[in-house]
C-alpha positions in Angstrom: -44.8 63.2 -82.9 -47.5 61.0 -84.3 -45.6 58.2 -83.5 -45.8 58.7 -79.9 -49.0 60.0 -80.0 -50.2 56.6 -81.5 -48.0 54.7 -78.6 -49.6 56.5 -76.0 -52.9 55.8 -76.9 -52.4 51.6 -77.2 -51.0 51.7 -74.0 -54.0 54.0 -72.6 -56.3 50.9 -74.5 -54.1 47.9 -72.8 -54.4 49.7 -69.1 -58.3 49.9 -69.5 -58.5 46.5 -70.6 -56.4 44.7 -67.7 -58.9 46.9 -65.1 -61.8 45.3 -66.5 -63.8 42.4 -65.2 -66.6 40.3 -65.1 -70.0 41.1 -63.3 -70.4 38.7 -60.3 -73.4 37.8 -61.6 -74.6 36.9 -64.8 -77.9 37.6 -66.7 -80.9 35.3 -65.9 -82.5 33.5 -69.4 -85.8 35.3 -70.0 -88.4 33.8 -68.6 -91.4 32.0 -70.3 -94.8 33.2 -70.1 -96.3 32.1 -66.6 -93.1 31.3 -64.9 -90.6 33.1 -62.4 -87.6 34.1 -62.9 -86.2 32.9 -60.0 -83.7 30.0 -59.6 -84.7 26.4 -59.4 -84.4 25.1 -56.1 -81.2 22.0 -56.4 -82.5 18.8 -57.8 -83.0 15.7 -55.1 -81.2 12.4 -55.2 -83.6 9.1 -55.3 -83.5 7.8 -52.0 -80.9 4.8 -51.0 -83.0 1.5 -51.6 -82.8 -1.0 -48.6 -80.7 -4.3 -49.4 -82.2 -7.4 -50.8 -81.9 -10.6 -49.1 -79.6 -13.3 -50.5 -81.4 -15.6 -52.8 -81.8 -18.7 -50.9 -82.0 -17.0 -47.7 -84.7 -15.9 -46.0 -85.5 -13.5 -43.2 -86.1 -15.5 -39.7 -89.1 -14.5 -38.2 -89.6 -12.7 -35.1 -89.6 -14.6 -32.2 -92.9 -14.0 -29.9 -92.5 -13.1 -26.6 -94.7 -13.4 -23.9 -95.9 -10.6 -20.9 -92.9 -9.8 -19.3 -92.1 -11.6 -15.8 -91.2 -10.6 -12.2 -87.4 -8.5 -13.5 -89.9 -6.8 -16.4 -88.2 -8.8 -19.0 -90.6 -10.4 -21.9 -90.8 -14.1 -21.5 -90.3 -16.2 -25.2 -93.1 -18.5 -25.6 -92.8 -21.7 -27.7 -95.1 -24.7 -27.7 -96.4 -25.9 -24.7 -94.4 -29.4 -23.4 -96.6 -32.6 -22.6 -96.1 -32.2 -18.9 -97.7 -29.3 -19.2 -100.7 -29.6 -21.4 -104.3 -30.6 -20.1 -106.4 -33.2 -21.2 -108.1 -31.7 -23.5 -105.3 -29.9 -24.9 -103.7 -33.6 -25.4 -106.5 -34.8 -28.5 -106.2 -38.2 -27.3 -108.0 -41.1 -28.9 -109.8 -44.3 -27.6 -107.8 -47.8 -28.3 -109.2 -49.7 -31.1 -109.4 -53.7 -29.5 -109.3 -57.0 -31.4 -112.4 -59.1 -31.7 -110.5 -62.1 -31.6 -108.3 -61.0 -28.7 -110.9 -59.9 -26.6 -112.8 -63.3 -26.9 -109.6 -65.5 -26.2 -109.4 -62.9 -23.0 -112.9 -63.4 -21.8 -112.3 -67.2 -22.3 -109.9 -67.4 -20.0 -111.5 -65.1 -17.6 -113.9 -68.0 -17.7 -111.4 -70.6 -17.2 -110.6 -68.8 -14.1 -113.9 -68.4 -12.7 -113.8 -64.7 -12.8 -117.4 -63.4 -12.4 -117.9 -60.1 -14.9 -119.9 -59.2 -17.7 -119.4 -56.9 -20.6 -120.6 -53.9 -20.6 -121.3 -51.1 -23.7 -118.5 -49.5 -25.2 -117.3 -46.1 -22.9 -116.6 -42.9 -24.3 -115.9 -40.1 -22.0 -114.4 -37.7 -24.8 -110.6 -36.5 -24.7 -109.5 -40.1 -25.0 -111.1 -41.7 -21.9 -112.8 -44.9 -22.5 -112.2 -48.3 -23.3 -113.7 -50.2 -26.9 -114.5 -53.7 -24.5 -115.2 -53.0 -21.6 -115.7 -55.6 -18.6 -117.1 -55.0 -15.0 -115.6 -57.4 -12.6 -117.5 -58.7 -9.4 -115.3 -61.5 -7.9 -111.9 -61.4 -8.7 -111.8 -65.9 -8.3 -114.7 -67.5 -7.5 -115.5 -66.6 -3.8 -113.2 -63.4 -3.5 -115.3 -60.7 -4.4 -113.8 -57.5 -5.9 -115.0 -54.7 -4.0 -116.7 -52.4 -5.2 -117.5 -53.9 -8.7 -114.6 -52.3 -10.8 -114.5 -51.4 -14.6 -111.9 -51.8 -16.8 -110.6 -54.1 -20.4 -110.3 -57.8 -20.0 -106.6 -58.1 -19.6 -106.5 -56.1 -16.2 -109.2 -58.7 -14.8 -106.4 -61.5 -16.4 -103.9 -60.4 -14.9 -105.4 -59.8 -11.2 -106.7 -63.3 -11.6 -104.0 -64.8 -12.2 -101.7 -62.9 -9.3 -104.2 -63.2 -6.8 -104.3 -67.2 -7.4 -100.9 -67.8 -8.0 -99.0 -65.3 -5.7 -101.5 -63.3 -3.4 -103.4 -66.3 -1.9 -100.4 -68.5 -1.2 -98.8 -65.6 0.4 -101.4 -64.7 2.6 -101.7 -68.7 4.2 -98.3 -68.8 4.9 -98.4 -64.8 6.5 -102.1 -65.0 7.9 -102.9 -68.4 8.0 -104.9 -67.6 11.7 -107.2 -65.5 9.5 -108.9 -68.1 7.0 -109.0 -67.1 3.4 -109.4 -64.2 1.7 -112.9 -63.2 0.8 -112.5 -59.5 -1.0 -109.8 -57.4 -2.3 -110.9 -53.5 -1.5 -110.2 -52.0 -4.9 -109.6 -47.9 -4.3 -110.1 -46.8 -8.4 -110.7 -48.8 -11.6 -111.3 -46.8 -14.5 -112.2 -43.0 -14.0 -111.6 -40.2 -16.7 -108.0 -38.2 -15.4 -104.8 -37.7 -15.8 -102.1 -39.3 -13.6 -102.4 -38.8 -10.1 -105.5 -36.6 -10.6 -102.8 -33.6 -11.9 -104.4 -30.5 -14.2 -101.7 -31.2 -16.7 -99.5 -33.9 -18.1 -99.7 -37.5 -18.8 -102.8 -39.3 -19.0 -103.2 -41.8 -16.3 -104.0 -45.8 -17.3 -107.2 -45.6 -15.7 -108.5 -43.2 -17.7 -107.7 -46.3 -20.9 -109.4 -49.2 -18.9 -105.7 -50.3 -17.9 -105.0 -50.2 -14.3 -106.7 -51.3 -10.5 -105.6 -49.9 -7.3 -105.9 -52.1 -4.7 -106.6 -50.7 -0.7 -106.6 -53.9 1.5 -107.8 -57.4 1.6 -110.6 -58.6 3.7 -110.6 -62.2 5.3 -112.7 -64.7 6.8 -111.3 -64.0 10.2 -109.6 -61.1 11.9 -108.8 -57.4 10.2 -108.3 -56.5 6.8 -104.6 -56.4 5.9 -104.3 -52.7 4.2 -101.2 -51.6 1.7 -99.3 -49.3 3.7 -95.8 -48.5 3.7 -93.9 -51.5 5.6 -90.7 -51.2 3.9 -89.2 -51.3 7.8 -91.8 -53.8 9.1 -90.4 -57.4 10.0 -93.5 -58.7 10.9 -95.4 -61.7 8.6 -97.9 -59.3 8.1 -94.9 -56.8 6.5 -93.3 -59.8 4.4 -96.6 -60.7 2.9 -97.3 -57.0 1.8 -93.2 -57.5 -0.3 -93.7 -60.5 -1.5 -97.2 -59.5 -3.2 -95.7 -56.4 -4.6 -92.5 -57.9 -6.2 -94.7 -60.9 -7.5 -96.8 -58.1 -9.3 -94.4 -57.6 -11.9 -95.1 -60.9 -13.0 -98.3 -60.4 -14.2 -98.7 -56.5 -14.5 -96.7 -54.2 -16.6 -96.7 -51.5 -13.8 -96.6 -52.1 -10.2 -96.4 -48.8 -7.4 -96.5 -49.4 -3.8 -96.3 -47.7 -0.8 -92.6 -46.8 -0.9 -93.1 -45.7 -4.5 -94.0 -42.1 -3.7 -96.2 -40.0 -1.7 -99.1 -40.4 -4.1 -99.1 -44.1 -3.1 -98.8 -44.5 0.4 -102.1 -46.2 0.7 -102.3 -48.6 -2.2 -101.1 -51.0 -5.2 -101.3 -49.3 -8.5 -101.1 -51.9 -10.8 -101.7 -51.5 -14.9 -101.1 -53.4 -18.0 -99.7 -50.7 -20.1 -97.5 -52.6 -22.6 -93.9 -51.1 -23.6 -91.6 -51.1 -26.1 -89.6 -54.6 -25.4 -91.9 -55.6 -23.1 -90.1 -53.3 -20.5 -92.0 -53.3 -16.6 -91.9 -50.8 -13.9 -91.7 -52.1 -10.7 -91.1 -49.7 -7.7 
């Protein structure tokens, strides 16, 4: 009887035992003096750190645009190109000239019987100017340049030399009813500008002391024989005008004409602007 009564008992122990279980929730440590005893909130990860660049490579750097155009896109700007910057924009500098060159020059200005006389050294800032500068009253001796024009030495040369050895036996042969010539009509020596009086690009040889423009040519009889376009003209008047402006090249680095462009419908533009290899524009 004890026996059983023992039995029953262990299994009354093992029944309570497999009912029990554990509180959902667990006791909280005490807290310290001054603190709650709630739960700390969930500690925070650092935050990512942004990629470093390569070594040896760098970041490019951001491109600069400009106000945006007529579609509302922003225009890139970059730097500006020669044909479009201003004279001032341009820093240009005044020619240094040789001593020694400039007296051989004037020599054989001399030679020639070029009238001219120097005149002090012009500086019209941005580059304008010439170091030796000459003004030029007749051309040879009885042709006088007209108005006086100003410019270096080796433009005088070289208008000597053409109008003696090409212009005035090209005008007996085309205008021999008209005597000789007594003035060439210059239209622009040297004046401070850029070419063909434009806001921006290229300075113009005038602006150096290196070019002329010539209008016409005045003789001792009859009308002045202007530079117009006579590309079409069979006349002698029209052969002399071609002959002249081929024959330019000889002596001039630069020679424009009437059928050059629109700019020079009404003159010669002739300059001494020296290239690499000696290279001439004749148009």
């Amino acid at each position: 009887m004890k026996n059983i009564i023992v039995i029953l008992a262990a299994l009354s122990c093992i029944g309570l035992l497999t009912s029990a279980r554990l509180p959902d929730t667990g006791p909280f440590p005490a807290a310290r003096p001054g603190e709650s005893n709630t739960a700390a909130p969930a500690p925070q990860l650092p935050p990512i750190p942004e990629p470093k660049p390569e070594r040896g490579k760098t970041e490019a750097p951001p491109i600069k645009q400009g106000p945006p155009n007529s579609s509302g896109v922003p225009e890139k700007q970059g730097p500006k190109l020669p044909s479009q910057q201003t004279l001032e924009e341009q820093h240009l500098t005044i020619a240094a000239e040789s001593d020694a060159e400039h007296s051989q020059c004037e020599r054989e200005l001399q030679v020639l019987g070029v009238v001219f006389k120097d005149i002090p050294r012009i500086d019209d800032g941005n580059g304008c100017g010439i170091d030796k500068p000459i003004k030029v009253s007749e051309a040879l001796p009885g042709i006088k340049l007209q108005p006086e024009a100003v410019f270096r030495c080796p433009v005088a040369l070289a208008l000597a030399r053409w109008m003696k050895e090409s212009v005035i036996p090209a005008a007996s042969a085309a205008a021999m009813d008209q005597g000789r010539i007594v003035a060439v009509n210059q239209a622009s020596s040297y004046i401070c500008r850029l070419r063909n009086g434009a806001e921006t690009g290229k300075v113009s040889e005038h602006a150096r002391g290196n070019a002329i423009d010539i209008a016409s040519f005045s003789f001792e009889k009859g009308k002045d024989i202007a530079v117009q376009p006579r590309r079409e003209d069979s006349t002698l008047i029209g052969a002399f005008q071609r002959t002249i402006s081929a024959a330019g090249c000889l002596y001039f680095m630069t020679v424009l004409d009437p059928e050059s462009d629109a700019a020079h419908e009404t003159h010669f533009h002739l300059d001494v602007l020296e290239r690499n290899g000696g290279y001439r524009y004749c148009h």
